[in-house]
LOPALO-980189 format. One line per 4 residues: their letters; for each residue x negated, y, z of C-alpha. Coordinates in Angstrom, 3 decimals. Layout:
a = X:Y:Z | ...
This chain:
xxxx = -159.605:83.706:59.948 | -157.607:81.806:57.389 | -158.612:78.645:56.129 | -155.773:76.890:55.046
xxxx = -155.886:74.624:57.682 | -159.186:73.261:56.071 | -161.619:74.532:58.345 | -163.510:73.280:61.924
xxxx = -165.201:75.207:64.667 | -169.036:73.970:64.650 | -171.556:75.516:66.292 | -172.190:77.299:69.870
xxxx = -168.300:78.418:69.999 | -167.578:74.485:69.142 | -169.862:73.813:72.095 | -168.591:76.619:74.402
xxxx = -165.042:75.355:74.285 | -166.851:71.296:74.576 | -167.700:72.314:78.189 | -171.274:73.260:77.291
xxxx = -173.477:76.038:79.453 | -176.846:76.396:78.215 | -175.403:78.584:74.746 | -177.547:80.687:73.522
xxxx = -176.422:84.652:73.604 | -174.201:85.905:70.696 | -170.814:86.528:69.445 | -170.742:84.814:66.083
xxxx = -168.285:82.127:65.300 | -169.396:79.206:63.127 | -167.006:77.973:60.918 | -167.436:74.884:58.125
xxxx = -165.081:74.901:55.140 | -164.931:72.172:51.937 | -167.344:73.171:49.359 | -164.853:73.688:47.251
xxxx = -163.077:76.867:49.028 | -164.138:80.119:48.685 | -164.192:82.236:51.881 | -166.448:84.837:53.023
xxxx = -168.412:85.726:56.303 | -167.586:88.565:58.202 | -168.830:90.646:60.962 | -168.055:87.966:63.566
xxxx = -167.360:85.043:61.713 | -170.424:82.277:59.913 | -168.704:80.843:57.201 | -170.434:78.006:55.613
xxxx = -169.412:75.612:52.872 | -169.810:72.430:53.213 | -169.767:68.634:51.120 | -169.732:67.321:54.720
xxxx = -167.178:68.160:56.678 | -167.137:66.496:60.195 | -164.271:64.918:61.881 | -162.724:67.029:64.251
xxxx = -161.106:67.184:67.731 | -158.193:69.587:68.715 | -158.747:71.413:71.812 | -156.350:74.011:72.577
xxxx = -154.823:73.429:68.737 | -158.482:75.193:67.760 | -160.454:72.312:65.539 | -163.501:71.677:66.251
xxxx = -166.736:69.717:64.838 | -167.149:66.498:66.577 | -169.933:67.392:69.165 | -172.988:66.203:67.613
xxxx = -171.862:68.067:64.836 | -171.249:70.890:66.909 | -174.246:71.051:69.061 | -176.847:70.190:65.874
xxxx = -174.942:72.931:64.179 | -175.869:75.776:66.393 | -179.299:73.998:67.425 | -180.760:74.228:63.650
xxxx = -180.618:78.059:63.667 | -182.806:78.184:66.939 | -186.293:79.051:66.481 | -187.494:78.490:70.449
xxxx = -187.859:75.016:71.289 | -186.586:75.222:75.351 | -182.971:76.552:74.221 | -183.049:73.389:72.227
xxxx = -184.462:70.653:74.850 | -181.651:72.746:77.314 | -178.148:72.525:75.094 | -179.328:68.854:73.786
xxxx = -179.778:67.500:77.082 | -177.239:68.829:78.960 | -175.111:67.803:76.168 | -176.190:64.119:76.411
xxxx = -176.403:64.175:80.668 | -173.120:65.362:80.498 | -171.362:62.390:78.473 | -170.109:64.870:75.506
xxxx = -172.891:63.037:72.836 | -175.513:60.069:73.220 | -178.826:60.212:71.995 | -178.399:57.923:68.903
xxxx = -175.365:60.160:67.722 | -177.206:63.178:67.959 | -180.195:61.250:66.010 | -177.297:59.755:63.086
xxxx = -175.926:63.016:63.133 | -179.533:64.372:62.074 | -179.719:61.693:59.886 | -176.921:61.988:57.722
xxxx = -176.302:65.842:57.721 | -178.225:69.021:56.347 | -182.322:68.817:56.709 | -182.559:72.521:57.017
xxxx = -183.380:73.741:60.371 | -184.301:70.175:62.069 | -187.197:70.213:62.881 | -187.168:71.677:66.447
xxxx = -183.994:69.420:67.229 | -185.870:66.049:65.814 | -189.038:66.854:67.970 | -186.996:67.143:71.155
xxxx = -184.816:64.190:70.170 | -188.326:62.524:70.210 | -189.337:63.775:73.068 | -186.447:62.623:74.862
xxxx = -187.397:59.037:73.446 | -190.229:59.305:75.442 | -188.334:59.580:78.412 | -188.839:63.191:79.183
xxxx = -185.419:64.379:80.981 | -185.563:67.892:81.227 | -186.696:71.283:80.046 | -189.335:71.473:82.597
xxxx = -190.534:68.276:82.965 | -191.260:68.259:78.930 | -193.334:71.783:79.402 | -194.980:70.177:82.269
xxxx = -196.016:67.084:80.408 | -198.216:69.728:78.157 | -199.344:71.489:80.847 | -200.632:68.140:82.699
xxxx = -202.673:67.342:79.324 | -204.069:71.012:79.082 | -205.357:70.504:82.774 | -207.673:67.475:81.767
xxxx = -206.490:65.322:84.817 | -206.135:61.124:84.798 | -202.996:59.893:83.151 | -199.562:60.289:85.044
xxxx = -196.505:58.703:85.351 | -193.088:60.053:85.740 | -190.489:58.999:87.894 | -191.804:55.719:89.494
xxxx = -190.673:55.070:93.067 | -193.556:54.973:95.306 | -194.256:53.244:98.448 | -196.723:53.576:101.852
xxxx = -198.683:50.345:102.867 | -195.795:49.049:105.106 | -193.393:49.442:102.473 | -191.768:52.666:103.361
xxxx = -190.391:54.193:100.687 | -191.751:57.585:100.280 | -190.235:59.539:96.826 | -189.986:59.042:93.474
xxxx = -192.380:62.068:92.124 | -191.400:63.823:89.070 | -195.168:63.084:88.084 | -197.549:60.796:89.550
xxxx = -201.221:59.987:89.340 | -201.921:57.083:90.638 | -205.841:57.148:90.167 | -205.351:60.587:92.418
xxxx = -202.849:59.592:94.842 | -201.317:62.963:93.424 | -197.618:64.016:92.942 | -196.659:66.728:90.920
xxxx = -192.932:67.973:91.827 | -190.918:70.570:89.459 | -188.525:72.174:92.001 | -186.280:74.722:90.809
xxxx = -183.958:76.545:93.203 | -180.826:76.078:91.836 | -181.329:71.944:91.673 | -183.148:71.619:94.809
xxxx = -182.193:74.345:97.119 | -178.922:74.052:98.280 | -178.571:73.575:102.006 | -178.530:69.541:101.245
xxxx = -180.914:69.648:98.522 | -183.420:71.787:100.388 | -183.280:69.315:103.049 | -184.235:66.354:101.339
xxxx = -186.990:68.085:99.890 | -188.590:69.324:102.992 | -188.122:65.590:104.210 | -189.832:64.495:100.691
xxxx = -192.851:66.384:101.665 | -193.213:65.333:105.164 | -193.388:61.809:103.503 | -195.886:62.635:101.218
xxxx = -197.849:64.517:104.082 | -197.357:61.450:106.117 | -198.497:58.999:103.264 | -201.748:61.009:102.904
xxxx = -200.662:62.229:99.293 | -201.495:65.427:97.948 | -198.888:67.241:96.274 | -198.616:69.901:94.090
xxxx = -194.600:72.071:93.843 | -194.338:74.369:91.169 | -191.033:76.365:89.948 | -189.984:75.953:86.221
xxxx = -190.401:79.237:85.437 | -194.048:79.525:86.165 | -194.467:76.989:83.817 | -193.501:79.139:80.801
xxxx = -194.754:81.902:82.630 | -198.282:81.591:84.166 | -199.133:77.992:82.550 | -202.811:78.857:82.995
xxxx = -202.410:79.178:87.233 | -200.747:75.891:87.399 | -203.223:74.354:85.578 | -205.449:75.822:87.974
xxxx = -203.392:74.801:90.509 | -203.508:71.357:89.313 | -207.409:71.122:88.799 | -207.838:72.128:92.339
xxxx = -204.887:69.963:93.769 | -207.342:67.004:91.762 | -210.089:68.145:93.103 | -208.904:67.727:96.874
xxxx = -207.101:64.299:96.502 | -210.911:63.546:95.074 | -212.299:64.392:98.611 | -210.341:62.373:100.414
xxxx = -210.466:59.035:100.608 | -207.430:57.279:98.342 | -204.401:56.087:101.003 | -203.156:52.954:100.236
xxxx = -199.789:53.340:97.969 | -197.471:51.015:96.203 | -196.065:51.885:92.825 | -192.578:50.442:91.946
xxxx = -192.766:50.537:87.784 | -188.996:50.048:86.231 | -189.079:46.744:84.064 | -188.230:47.721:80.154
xx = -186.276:45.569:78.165 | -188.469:43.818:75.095
């Protein structure tokens, strides 16, 4: 499309050609243009006028948005929260945007559509660092159970280091681990995991392994799961573990 050399990429395509892998489905091509110029949409092609145009990067002599530009661009026409917590955090864990540019970006562009993107940029305040481990961190409420942590390093009585759980409840003795098999089962990743759990069988600690899918998909069995995981660690008696906490800057 011509834009006399006015217009940027923005968007999912911006993000595509960024290096980006959780997109959404869809053809469309998002392009921003000065408010000033007059150019329609067609079949495969957003056009959207604009009083703030981004700065741009060249890749491939194609223009495109600056990436937290790009990524907010396509994110505010989402209306399911996970494709949002999956694009936004794989475009911060990968380096291509931080969390404060994503939040300035926010800031200073368009309001419309942001209000799934500014929950999950909360959420990731909180420390949550992935798709799953946010759904979980519902789930865990919905099943009642004491307060956990996530991601503390955790010892046995001799000092032994034994994992660092994706959730832990200390008043339990109780690890909660979201294991999905394409980050934990490869040959070497499937070892260490099986290793994990002798640890925690070794420690005494009841733990509870549950794929990321079930989460969206049968939340009510895991919290079943989870209320009768809670239920044994009650029954036994509480082995002796020692919690390494990460000191937070004031």
């Amino acid at each position: 499309m011509h834009t006399s050399g006015h217009g940027v990429i923005t968007g999912f395509e911006a993000a595509r050609r960024y290096g980006l892998r959780q997109i959404p489905s869809g053809d469309a091509v998002h392009v921003l243009i000065p408010q000033l110029h007059h150019i329609r949409s067609a079949k495969f092609v957003i056009v959207e006028r604009t009083i703030h145009i981004p700065g741009r990067r060249v890749l491939s002599r194609v223009p495109l948005a600056e990436p937290p530009r790009a990524v907010l661009d396509g994110l505010r026409r989402l209306r399911e929260v996970d494709p949002v917590r999956a694009l936004m955090l794989e475009a911060i864990e990968c380096g291509l945007c931080t969390l404060n540019e994503l939040q300035a970006e926010l800031e200073s562009g368009s309001k419309r559509g942001t209000a799934l993107p500014r929950a999950v940029l909360r959420e990731l305040e909180a420390d949550v660092v992935s798709v799953p481990e946010a759904s979980a961190l519902s789930i865990w409420q919905r099943a009642g159970l004491p307060s956990a942590e996530r991601n503390v390093k955790i010892y046995d009585v001799h000092g032994n280091y034994i994992g660092k759980p994706d959730s832990w409840c200390d008043e339990l003795a109780m690890a909660w681990e979201i294991d999905s098999y394409s980050f934990h089962f490869g040959r070497d990743d499937f070892r260490r995991t099986l290793h994990r759990n002798n640890r925690y069988a070794a420690a005494g600690i009841v733990v509870v392994q549950t794929l990321p899918a079930r989460l969206r998909d049968e939340p009510e069995k895991v919290v079943g799961e989870l209320r009768a995981a809670a239920a044994a660690a009650r029954r036994r008696p509480r082995p002796t573990i020692i919690v390494a906490r990460e000191e937070r800057a004031a």
